[in-house]
C-alpha positions as CSV (number, residue, x, y, z in Angstrom):
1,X,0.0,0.0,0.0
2,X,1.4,3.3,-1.2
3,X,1.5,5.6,2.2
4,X,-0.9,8.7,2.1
5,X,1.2,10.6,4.5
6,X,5.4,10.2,5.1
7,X,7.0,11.6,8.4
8,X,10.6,13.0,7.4
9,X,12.8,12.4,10.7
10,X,16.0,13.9,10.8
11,X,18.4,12.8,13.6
12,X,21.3,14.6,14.9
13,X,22.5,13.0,18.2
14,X,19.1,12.1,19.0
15,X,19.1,9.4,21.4
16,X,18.0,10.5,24.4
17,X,14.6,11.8,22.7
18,X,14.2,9.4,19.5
19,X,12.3,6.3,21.0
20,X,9.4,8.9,22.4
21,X,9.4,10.7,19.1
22,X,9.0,7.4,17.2
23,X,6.2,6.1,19.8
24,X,4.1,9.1,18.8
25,X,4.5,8.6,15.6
26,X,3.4,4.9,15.6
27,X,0.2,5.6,18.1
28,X,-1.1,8.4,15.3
29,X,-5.1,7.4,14.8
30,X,-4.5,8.0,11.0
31,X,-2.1,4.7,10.1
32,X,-1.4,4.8,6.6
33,X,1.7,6.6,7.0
34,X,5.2,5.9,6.3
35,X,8.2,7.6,8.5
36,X,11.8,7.7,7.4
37,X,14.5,8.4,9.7
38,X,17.1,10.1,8.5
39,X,20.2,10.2,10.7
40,X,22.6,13.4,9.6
41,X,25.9,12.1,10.7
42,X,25.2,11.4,14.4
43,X,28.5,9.9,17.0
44,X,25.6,8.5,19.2
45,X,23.7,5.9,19.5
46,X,20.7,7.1,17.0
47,X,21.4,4.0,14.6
48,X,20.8,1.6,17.0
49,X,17.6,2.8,18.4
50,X,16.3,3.8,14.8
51,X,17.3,0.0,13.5
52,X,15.6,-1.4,16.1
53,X,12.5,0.7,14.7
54,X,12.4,-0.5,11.8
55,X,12.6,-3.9,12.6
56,X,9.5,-3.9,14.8
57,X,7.4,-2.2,11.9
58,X,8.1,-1.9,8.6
59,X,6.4,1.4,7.3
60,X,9.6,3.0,9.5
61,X,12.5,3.2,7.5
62,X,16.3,4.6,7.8
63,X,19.1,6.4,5.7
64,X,22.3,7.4,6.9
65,X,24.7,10.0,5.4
66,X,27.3,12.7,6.4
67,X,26.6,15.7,8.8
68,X,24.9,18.4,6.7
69,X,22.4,20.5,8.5
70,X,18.4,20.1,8.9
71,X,18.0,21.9,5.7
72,X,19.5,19.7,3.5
73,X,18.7,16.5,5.8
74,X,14.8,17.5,5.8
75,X,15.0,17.6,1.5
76,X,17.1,14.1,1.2
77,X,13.9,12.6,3.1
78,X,11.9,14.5,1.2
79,X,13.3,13.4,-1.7
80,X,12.6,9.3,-0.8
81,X,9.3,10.0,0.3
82,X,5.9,8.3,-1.3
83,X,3.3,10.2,0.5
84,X,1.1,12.5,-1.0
85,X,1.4,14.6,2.4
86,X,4.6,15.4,4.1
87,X,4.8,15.5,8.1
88,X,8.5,17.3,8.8
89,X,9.0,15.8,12.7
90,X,12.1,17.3,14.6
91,X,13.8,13.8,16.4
92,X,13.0,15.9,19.8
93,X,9.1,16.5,19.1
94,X,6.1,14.7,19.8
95,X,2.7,14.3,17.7
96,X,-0.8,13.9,18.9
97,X,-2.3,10.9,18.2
98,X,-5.1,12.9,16.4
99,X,-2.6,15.5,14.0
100,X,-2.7,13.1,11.1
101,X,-6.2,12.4,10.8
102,X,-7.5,15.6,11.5
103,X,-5.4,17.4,8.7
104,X,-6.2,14.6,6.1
105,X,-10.1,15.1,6.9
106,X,-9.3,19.3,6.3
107,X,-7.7,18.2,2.6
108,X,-10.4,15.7,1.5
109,X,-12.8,18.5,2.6
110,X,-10.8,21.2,0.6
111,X,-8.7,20.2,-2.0
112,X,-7.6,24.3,-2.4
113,X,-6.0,24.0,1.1
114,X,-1.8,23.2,0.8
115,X,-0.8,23.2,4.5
116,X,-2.7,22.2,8.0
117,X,-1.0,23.4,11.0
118,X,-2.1,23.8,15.1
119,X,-0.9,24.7,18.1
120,X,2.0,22.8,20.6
121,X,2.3,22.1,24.0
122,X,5.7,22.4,25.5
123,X,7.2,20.4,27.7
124,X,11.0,19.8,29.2
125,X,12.3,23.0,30.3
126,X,9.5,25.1,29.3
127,X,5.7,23.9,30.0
128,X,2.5,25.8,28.6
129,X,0.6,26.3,25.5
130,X,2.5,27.6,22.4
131,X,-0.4,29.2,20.7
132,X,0.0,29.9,16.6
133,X,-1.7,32.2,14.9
134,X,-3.3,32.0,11.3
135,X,-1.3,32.0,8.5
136,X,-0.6,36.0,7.7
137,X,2.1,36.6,4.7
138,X,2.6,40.4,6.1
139,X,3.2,38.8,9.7
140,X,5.7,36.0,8.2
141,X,7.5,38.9,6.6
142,X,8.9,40.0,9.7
143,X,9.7,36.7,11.9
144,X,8.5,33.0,11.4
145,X,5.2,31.9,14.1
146,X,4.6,28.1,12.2
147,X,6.6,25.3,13.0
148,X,8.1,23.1,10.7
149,X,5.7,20.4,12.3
150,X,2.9,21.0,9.7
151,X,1.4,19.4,7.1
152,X,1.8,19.8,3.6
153,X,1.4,18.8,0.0
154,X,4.4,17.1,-1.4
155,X,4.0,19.0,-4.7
156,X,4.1,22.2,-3.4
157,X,7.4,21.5,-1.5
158,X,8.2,21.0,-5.2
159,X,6.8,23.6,-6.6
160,X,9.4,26.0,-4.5
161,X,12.4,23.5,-4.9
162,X,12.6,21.9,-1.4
163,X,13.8,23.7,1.8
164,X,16.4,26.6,0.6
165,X,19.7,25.2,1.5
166,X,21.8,27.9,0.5
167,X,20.9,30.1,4.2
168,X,24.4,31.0,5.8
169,X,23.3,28.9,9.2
170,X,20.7,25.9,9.2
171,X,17.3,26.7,11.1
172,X,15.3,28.6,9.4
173,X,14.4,26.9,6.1
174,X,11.2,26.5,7.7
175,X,10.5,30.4,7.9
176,X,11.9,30.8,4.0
177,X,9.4,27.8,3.0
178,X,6.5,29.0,3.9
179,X,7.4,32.4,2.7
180,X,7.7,30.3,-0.6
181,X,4.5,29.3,-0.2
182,X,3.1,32.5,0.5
183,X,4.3,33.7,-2.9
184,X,2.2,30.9,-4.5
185,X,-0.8,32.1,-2.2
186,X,-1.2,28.6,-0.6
187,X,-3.8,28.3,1.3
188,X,-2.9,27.5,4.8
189,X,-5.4,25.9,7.6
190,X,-5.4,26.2,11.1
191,X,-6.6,23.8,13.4
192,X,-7.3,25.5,16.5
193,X,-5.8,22.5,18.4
194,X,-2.9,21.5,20.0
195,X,-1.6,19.1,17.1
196,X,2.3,18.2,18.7
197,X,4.7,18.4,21.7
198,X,7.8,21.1,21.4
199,X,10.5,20.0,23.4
200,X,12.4,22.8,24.8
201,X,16.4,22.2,25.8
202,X,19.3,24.5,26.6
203,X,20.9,21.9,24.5
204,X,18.9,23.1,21.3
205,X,19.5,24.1,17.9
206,X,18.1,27.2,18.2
207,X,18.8,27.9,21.6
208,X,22.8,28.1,19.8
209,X,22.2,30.9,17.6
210,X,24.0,34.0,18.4
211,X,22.5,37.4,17.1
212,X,24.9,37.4,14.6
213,X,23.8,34.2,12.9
214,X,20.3,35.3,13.3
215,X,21.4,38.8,11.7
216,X,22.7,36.5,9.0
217,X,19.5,35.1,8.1
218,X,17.3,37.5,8.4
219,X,19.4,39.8,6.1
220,X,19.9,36.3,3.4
221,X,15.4,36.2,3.5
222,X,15.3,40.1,3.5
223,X,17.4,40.0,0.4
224,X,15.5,37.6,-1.3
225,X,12.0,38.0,-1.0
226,X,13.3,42.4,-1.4
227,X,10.6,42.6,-4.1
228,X,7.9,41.4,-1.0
229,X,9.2,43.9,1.8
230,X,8.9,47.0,-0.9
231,X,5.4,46.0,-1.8
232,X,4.5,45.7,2.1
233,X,5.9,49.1,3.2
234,X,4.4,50.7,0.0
235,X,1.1,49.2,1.4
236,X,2.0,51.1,4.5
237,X,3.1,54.0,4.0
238,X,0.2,54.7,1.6
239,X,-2.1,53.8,4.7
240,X,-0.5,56.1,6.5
241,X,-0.9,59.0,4.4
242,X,-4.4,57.7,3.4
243,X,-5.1,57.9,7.5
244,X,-3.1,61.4,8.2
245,X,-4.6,63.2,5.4
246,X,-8.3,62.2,6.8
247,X,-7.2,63.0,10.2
248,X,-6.2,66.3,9.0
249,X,-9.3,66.9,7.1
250,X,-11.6,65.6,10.2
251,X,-9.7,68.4,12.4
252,X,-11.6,70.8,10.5
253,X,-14.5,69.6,12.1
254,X,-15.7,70.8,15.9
255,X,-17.4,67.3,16.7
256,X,-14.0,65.4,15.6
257,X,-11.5,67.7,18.3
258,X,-14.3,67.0,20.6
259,X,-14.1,63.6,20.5
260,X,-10.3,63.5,20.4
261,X,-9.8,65.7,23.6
262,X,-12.4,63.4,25.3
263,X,-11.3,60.3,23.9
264,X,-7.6,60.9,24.7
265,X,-7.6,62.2,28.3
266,X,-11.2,60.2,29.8
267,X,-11.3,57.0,27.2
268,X,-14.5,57.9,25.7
269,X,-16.4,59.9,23.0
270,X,-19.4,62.5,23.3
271,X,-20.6,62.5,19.9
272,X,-21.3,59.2,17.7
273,X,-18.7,58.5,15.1
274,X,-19.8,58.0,11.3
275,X,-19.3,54.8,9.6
């Protein structure tokens, strides 16, 4: 049976956290899945515990290859998948039983939607709801709010050419795909749920980044998507002018600087505003 959805898990060092991350995987409630394992040049003992996987149930499978970044890593499994649906899971992370099927009910429903997302629990050295707003392209402009840990149509990851590997530092090929997608105008859908676990460490990949490597990045997707950031401060700035020269005109009237005196120094307004 050709899996509907395939789980790309890359592995760095991961074997303190892998066998709960593969456990959530194989209790999802949707089951016609496939998960590959890819293990980006880990010293530990990641192998092991990802053989042994693969050996109690055959829909996991594992690659191995040379330490190159979550980027590239993410794309290799990408590249070997069979699903319809991609599932990127970090080797730290935990799903809900209930992600899987509720996203493939959202894209049988709506065959224009390209991405299902949710909210996250956190748990290790951080507990609480992460909460994740709506996909917003003006929002995503200025710092990424999805998780990699959605799920997608494989021929959209396509469509942009995979997860940009050319970033100076490895971490945020998340933020630049969906970006991507934006472009496209994917639809996104969120599922006002909490649909995985985050797993927060000192030890992180993120929690490494220095300001300048973020600086780095930032500047590399400022650069690229340029075209996007001009077209959103036009948008602005015309607002702005739109909004001052009305605010200027309104001062002509007696009602308006009444309401604005009020409004300003006892929160409210003596005269009903027009619509």
């Amino acid at each position: 049976m050709i899996p509907i959805i395939s789980i790309i898990i890359p592995c760095y060092n991961s074997e303190t956290t892998l066998e709960t991350t593969l456990e959530s995987v194989l209790n999802q409630e949707f089951q016609n899945w496939e998960a590959i394992i890819i293990n980006d040049g880990s010293v530990d003992k990641t192998e092991e515990i990802a053989m042994n996987w693969t050996r109690k149930d055959n829909r996991f499978s594992y690659f191995s290859k040379q330490n190159e970044g979550l980027g590239k890593t993410r794309n290799y499994g990408i590249a070997h998948a069979k699903g319809e649906y991609i599932l990127p899971l970090d080797s730290d992370n935990q799903l809900k039983k209930d992600f899987a099927s509720s996203a493939i009910t959202v894209f049988e429903k709506d065959s224009s939607i390209g991405v299902v997302h949710g909210d996250a629990e956190y748990f290790g050295e951080k507990t609480g709801l992460w909460k994740i707003d709506e996909f917003d392209f003006t929002k995503m402009l200025l710092n990424n709010y999805i998780d990699a840990c959605a799920i997608y149509e494989k021929k959209i990851w396509e469509q942009v050419g995979g997860y940009d590997e050319k970033m100076p530092f490895q971490g945020h090929e998340d933020w630049e795909l969906w970006l991507a997608l934006g472009i496209l105008n994917v639809r996104f859908h969120h599922l006002k749920a909490i649909t995985f676990r985050y797993f927060v460490s000192n030890n992180s990949m993120i929690r490494s980044f220095t300001d300048e490597m973020l600086e780095s990045n930032q500047d590399y997707i400022a650069k690229k998507y340029s075209n996007c950031y001009q077209n959103q401060y036009a948008k602005l700035y015309l607002k702005v002018k739109e909004k001052d020269i009305e605010y200027h005109e309104n001062l002509k009237s007696k009602k308006f600087v009444i309401n604005l005196f009020f409004k300003t120094f006892f929160g409210f307004t003596v005269f009903k505003q027009k619509r």
